[in-house]
CHARMM-style PDB file with segment names, atoms N, HN, CA, C and O in Angstrom:
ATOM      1  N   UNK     1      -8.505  -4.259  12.411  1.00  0.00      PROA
ATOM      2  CA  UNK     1      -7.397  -3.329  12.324  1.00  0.00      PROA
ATOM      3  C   UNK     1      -6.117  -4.137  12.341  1.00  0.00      PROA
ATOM      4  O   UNK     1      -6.003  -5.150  13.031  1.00  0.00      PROA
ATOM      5  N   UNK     2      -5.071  -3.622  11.494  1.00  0.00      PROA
ATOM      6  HN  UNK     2      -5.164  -2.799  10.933  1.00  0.00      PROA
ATOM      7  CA  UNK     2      -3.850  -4.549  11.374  1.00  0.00      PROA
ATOM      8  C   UNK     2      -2.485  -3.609  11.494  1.00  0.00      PROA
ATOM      9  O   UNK     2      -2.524  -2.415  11.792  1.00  0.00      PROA
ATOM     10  N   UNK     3      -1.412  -4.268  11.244  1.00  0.00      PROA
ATOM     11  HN  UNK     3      -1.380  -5.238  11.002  1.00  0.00      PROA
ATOM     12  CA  UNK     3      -0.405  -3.413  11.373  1.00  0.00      PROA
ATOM     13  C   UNK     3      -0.244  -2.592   9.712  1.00  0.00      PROA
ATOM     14  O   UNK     3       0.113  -1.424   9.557  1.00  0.00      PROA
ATOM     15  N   UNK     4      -0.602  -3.535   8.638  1.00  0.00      PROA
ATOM     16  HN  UNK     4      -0.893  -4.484   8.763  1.00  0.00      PROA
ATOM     17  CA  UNK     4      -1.163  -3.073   7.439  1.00  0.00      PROA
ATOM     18  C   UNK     4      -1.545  -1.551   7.363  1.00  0.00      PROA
ATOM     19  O   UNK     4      -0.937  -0.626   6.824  1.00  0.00      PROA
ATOM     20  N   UNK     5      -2.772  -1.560   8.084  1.00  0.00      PROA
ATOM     21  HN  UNK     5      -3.266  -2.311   8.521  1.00  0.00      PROA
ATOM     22  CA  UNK     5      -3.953  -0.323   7.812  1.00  0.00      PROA
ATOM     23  C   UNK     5      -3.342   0.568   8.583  1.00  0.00      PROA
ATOM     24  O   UNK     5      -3.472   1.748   8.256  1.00  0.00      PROA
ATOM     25  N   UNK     6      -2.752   0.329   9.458  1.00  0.00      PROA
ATOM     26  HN  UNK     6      -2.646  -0.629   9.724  1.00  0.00      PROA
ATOM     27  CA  UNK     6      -2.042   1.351  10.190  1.00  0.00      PROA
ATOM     28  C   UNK     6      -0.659   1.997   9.435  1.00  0.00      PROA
ATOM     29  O   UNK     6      -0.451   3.207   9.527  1.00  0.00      PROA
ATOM     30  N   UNK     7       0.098   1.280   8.824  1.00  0.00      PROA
ATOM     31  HN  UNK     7      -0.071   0.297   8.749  1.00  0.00      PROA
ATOM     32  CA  UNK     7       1.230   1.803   7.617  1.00  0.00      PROA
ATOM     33  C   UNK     7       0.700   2.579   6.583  1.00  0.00      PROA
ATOM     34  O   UNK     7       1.313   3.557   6.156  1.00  0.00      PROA
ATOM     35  N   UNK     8      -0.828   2.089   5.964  1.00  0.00      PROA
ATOM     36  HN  UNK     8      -1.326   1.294   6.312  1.00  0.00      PROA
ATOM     37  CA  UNK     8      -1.407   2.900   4.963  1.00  0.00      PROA
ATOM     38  C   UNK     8      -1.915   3.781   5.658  1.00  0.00      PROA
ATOM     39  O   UNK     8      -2.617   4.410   4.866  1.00  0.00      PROA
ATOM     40  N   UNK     9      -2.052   4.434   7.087  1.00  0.00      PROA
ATOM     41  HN  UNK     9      -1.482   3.922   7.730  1.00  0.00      PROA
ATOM     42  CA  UNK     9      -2.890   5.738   7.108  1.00  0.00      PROA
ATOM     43  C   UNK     9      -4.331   5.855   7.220  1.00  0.00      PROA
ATOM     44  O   UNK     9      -4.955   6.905   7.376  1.00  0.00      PROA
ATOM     45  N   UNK    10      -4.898   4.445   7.106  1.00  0.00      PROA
ATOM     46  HN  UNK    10      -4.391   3.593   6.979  1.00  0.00      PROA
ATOM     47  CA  UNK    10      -6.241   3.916   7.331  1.00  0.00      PROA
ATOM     48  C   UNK    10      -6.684   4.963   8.712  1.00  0.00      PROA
ATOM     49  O   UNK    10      -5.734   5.156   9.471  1.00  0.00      PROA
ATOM     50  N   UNK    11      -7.565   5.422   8.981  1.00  0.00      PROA
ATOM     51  HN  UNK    11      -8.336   5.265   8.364  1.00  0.00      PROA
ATOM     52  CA  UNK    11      -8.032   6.319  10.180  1.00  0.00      PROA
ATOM     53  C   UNK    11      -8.271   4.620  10.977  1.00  0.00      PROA
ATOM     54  O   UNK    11      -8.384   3.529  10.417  1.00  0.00      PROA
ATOM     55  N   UNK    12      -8.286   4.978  12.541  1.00  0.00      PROA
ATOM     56  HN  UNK    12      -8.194   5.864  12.996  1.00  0.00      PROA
ATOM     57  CA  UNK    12      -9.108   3.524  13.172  1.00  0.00      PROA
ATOM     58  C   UNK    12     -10.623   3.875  13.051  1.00  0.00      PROA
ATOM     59  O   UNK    12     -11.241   4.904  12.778  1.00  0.00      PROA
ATOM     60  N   UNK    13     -10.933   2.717  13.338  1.00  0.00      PROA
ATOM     61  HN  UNK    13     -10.432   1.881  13.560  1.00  0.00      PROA
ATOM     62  CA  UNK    13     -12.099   2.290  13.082  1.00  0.00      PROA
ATOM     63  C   UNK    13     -12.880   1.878  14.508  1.00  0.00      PROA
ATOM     64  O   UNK    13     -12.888   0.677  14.778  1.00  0.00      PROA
ATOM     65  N   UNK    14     -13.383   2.588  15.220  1.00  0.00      PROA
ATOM     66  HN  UNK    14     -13.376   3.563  15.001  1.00  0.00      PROA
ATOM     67  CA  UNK    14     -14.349   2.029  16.543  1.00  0.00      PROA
ATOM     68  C   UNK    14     -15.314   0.761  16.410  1.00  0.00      PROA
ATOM     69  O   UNK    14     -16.132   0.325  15.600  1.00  0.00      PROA
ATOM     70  N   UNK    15     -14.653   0.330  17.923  1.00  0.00      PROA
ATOM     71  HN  UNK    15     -13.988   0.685  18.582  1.00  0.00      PROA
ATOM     72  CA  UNK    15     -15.617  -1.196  17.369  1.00  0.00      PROA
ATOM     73  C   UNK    15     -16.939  -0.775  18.149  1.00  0.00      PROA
ATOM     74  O   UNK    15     -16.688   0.052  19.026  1.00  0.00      PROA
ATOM     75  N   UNK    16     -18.274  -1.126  18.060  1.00  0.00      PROA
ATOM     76  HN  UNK    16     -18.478  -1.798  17.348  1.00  0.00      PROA
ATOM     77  CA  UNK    16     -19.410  -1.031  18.180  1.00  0.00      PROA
ATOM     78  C   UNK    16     -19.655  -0.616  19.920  1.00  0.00      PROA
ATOM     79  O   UNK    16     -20.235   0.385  20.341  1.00  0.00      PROA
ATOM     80  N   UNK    17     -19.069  -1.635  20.670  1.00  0.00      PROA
ATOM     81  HN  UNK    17     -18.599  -2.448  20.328  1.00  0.00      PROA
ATOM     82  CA  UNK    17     -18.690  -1.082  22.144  1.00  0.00      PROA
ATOM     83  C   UNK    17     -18.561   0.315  22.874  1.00  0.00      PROA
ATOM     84  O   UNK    17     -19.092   0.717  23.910  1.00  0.00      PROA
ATOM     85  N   UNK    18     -17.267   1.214  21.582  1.00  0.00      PROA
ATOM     86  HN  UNK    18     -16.836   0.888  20.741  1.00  0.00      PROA
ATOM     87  CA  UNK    18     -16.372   1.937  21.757  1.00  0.00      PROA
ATOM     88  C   UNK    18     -17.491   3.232  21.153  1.00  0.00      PROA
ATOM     89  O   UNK    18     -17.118   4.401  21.252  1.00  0.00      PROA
ATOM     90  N   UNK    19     -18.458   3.001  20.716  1.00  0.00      PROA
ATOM     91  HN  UNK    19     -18.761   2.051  20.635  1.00  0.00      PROA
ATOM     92  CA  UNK    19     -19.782   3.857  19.960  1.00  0.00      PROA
ATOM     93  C   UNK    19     -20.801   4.223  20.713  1.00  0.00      PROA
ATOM     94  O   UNK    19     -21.544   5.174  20.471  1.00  0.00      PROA
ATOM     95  N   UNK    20     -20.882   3.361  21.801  1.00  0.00      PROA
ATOM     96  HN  UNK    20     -20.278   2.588  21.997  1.00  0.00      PROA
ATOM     97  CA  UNK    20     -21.700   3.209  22.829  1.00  0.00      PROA
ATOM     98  C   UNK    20     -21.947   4.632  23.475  1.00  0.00      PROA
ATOM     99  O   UNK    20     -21.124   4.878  24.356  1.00  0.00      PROA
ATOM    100  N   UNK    21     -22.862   5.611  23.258  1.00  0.00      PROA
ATOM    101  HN  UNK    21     -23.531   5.412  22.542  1.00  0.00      PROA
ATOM    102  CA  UNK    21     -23.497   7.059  23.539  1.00  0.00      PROA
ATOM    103  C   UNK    21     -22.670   7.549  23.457  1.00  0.00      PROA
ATOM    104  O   UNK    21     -22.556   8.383  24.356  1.00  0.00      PROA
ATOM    105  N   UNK    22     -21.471   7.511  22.448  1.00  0.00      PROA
ATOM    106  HN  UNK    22     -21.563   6.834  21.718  1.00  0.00      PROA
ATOM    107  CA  UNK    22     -20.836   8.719  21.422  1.00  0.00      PROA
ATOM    108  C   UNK    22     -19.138   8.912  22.709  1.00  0.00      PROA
ATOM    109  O   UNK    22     -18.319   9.815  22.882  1.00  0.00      PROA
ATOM    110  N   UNK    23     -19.312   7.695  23.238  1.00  0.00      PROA
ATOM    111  HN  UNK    23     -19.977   6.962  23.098  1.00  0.00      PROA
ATOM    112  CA  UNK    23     -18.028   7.788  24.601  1.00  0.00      PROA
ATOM    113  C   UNK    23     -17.398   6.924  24.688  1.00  0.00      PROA
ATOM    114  O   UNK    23     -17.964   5.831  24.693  1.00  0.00      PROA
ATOM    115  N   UNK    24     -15.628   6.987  24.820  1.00  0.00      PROA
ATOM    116  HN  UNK    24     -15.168   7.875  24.816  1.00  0.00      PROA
ATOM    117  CA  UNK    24     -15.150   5.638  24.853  1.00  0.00      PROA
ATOM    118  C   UNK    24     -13.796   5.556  26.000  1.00  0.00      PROA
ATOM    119  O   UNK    24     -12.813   6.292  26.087  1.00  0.00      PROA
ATOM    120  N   UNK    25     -14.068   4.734  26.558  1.00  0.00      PROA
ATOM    121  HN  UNK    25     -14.866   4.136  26.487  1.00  0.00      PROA
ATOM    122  CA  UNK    25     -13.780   4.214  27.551  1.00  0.00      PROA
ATOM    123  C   UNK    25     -12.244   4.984  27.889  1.00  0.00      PROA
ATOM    124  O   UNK    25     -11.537   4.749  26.910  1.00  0.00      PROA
ATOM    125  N   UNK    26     -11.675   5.590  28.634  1.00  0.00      PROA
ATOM    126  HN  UNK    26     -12.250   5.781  29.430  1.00  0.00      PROA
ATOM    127  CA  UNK    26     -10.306   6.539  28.811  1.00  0.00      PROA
ATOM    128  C   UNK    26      -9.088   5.258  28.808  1.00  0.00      PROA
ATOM    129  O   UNK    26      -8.001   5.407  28.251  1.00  0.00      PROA
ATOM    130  N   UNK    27      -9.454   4.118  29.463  1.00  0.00      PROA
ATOM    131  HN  UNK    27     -10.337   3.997  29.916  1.00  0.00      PROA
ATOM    132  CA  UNK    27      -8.362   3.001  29.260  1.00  0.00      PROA
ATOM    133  C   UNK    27      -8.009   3.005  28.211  1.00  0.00      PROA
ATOM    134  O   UNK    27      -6.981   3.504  27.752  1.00  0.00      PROA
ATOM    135  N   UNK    28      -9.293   2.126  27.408  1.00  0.00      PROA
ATOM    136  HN  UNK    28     -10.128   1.721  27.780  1.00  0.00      PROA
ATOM    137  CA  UNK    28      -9.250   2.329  25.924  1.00  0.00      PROA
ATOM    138  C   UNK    28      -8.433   3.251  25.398  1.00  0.00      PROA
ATOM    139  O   UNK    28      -7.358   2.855  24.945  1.00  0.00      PROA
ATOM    140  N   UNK    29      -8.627   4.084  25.366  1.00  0.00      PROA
ATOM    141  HN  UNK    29      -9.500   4.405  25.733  1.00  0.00      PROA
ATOM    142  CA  UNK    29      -8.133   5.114  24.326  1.00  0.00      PROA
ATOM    143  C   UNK    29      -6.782   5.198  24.395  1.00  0.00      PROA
ATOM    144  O   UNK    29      -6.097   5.243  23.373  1.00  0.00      PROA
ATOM    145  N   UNK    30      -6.253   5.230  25.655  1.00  0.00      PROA
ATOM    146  HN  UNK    30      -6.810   5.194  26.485  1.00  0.00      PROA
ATOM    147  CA  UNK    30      -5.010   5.421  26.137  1.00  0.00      PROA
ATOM    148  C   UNK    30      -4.250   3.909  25.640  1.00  0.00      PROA
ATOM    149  O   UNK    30      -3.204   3.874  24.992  1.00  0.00      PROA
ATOM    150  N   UNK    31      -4.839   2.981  25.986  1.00  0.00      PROA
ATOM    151  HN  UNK    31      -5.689   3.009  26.512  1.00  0.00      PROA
ATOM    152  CA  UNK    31      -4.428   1.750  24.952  1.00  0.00      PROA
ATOM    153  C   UNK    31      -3.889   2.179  23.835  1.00  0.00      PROA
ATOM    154  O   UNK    31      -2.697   2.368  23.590  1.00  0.00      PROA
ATOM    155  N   UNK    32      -5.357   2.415  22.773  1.00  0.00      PROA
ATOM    156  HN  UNK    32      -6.324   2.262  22.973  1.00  0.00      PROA
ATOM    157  CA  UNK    32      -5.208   2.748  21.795  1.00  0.00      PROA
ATOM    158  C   UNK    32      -4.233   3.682  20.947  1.00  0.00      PROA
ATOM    159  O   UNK    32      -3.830   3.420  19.813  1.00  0.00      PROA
ATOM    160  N   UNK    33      -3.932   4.791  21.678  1.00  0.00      PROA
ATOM    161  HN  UNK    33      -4.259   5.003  22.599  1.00  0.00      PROA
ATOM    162  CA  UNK    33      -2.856   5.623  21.804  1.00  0.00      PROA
ATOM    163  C   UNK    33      -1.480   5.262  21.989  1.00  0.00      PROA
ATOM    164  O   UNK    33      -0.543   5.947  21.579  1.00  0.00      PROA
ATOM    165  N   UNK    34      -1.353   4.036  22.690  1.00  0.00      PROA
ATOM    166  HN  UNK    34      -2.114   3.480  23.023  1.00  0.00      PROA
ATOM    167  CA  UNK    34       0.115   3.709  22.926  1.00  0.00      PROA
ATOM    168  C   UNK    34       0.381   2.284  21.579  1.00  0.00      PROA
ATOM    169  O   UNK    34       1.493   1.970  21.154  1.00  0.00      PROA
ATOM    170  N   UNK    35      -0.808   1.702  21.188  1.00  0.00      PROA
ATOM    171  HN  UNK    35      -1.711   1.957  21.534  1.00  0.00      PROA
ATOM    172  CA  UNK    35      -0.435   0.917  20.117  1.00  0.00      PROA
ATOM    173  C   UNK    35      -0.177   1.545  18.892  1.00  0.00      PROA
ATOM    174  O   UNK    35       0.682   1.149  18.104  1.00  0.00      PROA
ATOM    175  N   UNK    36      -0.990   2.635  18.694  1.00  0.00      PROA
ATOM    176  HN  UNK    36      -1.688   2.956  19.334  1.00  0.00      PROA
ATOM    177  CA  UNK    36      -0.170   3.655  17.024  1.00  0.00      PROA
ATOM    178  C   UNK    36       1.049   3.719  17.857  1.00  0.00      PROA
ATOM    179  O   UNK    36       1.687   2.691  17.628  1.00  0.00      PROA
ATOM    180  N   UNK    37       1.765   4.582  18.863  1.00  0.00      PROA
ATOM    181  HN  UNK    37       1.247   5.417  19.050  1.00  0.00      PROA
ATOM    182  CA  UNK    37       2.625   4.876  19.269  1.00  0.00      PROA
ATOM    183  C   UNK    37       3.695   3.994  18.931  1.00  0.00      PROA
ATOM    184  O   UNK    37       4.741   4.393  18.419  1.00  0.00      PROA
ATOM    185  N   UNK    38       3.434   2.711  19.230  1.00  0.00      PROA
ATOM    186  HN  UNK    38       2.584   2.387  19.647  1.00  0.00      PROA
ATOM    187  CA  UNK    38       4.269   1.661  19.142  1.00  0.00      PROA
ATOM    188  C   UNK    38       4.830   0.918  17.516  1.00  0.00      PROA
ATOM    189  O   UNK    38       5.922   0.397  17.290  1.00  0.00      PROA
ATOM    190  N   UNK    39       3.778   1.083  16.661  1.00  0.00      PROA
ATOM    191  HN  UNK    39       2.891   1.507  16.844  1.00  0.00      PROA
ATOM    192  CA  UNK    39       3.484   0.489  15.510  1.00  0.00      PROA
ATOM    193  C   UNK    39       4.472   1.564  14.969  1.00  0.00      PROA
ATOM    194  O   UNK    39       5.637   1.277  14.692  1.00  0.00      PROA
ATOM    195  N   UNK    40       3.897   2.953  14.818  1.00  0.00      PROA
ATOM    196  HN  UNK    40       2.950   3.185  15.043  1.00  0.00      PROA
ATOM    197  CA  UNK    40       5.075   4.559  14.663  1.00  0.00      PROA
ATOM    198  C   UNK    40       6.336   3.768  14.257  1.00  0.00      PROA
ATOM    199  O   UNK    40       6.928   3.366  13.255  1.00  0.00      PROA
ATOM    200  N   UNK    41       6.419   3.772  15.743  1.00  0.00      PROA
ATOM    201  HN  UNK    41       5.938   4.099  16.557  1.00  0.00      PROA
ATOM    202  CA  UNK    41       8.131   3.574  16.046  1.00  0.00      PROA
ATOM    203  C   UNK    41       8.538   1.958  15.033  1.00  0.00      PROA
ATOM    204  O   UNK    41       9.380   1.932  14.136  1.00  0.00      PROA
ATOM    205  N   UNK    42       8.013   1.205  15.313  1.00  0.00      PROA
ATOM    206  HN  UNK    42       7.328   1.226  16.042  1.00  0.00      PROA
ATOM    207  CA  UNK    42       8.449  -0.495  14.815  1.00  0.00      PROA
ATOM    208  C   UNK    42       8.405   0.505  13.527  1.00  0.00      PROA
ATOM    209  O   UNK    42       9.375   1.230  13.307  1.00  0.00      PROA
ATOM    210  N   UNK    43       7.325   0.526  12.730  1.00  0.00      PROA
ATOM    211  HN  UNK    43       6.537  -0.063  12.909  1.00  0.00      PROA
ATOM    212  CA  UNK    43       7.597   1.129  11.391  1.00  0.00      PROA
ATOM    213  C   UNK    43       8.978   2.166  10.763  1.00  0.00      PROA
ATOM    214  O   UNK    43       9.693   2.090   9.763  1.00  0.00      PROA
ATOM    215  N   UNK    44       8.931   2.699  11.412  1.00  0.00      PROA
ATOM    216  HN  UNK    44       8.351   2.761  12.224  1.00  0.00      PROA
ATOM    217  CA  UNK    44      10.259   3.995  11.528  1.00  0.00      PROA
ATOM    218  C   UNK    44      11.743   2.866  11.692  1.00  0.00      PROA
ATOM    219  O   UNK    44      12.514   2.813  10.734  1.00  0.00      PROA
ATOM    220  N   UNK    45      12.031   2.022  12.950  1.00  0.00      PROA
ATOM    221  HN  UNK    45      11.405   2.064  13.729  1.00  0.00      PROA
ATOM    222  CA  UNK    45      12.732   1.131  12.847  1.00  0.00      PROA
ATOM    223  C   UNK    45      12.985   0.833  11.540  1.00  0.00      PROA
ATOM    224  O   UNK    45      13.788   1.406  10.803  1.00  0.00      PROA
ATOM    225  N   UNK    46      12.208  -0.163  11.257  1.00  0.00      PROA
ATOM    226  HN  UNK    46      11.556  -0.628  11.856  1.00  0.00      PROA
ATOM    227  CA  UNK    46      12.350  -0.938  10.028  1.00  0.00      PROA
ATOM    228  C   UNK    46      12.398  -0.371   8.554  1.00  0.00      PROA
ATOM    229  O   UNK    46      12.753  -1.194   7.710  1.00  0.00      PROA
ATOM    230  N   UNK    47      12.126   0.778   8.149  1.00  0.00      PROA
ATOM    231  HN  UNK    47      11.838   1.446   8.835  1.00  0.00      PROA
ATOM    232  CA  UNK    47      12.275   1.694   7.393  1.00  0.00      PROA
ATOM    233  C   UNK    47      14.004   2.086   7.399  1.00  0.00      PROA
ATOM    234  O   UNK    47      14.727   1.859   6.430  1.00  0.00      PROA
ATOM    235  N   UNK    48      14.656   2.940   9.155  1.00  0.00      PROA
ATOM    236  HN  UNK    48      14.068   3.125   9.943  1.00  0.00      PROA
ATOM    237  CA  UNK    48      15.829   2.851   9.325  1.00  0.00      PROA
ATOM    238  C   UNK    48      16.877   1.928   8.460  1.00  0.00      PROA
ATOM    239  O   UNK    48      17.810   2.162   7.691  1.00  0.00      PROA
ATOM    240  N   UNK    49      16.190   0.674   9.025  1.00  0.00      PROA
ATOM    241  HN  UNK    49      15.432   0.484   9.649  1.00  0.00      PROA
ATOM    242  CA  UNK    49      17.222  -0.744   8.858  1.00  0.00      PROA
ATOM    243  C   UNK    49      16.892  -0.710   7.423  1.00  0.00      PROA
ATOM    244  O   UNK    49      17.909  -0.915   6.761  1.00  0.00      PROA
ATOM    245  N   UNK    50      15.918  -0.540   6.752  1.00  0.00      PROA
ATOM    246  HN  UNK    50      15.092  -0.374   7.290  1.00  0.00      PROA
ATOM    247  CA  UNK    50      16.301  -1.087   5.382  1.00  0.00      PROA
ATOM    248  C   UNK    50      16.507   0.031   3.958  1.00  0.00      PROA
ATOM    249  O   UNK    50      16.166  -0.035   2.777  1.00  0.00      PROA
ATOM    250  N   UNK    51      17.358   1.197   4.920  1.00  0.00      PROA
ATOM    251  HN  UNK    51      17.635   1.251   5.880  1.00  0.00      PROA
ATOM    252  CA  UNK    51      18.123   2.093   4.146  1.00  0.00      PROA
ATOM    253  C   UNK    51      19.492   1.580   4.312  1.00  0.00      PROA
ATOM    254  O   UNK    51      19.873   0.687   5.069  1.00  0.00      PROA
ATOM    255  N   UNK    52      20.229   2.352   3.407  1.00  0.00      PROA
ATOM    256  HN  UNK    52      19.919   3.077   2.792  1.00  0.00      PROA
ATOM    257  CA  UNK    52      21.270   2.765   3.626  1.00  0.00      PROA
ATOM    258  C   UNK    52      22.773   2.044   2.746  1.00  0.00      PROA
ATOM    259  O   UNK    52      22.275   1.795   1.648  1.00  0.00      PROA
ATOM    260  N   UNK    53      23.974   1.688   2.673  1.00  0.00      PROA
ATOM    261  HN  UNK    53      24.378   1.890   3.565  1.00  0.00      PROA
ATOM    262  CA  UNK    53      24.494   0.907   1.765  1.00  0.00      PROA
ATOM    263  C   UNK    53      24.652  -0.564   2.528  1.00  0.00      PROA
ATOM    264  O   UNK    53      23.926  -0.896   3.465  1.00  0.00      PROA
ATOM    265  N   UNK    54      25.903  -1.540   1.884  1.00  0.00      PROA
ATOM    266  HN  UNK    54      26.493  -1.270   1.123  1.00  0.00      PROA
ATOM    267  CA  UNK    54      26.100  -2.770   1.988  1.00  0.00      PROA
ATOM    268  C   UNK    54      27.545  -2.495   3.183  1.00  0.00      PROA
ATOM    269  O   UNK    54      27.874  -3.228   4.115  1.00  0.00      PROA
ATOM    270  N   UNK    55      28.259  -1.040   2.684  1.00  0.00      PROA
ATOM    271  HN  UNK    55      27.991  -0.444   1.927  1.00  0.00      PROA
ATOM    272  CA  UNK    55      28.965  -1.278   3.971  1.00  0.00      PROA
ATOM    273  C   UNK    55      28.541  -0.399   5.219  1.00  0.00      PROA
ATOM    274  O   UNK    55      29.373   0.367   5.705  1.00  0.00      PROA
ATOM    275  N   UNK    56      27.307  -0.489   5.730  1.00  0.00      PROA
ATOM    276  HN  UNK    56      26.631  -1.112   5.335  1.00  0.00      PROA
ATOM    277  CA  UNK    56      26.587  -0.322   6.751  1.00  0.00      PROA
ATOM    278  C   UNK    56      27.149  -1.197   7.500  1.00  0.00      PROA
ATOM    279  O   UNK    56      27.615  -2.263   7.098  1.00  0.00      PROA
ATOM    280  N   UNK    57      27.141  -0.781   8.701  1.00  0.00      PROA
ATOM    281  HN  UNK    57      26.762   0.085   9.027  1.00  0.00      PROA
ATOM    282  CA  UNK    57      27.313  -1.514   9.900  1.00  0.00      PROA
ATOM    283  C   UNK    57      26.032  -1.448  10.994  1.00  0.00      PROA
ATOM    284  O   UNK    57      25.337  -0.436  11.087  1.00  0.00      PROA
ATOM    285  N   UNK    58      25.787  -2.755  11.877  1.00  0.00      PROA
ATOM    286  HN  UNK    58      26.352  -3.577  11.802  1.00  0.00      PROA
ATOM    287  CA  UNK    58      24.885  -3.004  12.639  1.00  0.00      PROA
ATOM    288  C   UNK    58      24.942  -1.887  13.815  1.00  0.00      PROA
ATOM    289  O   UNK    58      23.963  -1.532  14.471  1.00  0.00      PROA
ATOM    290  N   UNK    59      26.492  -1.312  13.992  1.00  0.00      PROA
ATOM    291  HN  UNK    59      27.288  -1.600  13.459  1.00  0.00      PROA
ATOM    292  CA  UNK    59      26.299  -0.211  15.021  1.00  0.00      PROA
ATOM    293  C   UNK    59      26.186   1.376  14.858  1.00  0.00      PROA
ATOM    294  O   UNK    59      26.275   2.341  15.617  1.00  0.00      PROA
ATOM    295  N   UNK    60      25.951   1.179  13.524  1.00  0.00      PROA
ATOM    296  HN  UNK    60      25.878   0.396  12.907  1.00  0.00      PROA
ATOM    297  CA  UNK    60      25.966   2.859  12.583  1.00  0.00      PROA
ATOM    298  C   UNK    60      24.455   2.570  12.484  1.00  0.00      PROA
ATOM    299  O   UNK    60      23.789   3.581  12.705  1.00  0.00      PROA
ATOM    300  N   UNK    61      23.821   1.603  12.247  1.00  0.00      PROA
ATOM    301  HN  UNK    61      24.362   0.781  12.068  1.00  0.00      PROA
ATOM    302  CA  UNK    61      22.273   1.325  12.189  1.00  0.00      PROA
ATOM    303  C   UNK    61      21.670   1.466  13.565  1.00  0.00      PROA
ATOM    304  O   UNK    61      20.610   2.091  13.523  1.00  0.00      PROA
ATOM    305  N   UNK    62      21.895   1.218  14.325  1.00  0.00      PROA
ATOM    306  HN  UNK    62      22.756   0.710  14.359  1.00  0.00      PROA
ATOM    307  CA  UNK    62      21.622   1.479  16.013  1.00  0.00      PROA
ATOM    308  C   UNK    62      21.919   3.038  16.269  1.00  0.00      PROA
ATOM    309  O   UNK    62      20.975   3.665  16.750  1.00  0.00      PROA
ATOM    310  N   UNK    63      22.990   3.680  16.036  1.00  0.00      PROA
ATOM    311  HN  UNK    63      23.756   3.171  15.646  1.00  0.00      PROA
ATOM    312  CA  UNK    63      23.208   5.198  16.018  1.00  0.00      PROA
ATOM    313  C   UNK    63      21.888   6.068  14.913  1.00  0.00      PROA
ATOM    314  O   UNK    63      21.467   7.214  15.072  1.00  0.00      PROA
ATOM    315  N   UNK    64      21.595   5.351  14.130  1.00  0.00      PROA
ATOM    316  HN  UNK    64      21.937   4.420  14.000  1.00  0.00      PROA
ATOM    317  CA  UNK    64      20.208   6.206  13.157  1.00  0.00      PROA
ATOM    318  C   UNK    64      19.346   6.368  13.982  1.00  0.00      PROA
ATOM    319  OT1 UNK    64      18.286   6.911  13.670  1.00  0.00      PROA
TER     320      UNK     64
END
């Protein structure tokens, strides 16, 4: 899994562990849950930053 597959919408993918009698671990998941969470946001960021014109400013980009 990459930050890639996660921009395309790729569903995750359970690793063999996480399959283990159809149950996966509540840490886990909650992990798992806060890294889309995180990736979301970085993505959304960087999307932000690379709108907008040339007389943009760094503190009108922080206000988006």
């Amino acid at each position: 899994m990459s930050f890639q597959d996660l921009e395309a919408g790729r569903p995750l993918v359970s690793s063999r562990r996480e399959r283990v009698n159809g149950k996966q671990d509540a840490s886990q998941a909650v992990a798992s849950g806060i890294f889309q969470i995180n990736t979301a946001v970085s993505t959304f960021q960087r999307l932000v930053n690379s709108i907008g014109t040339p007389k943009d400013t760094p503190e009108l980009r922080e206000k988006l």
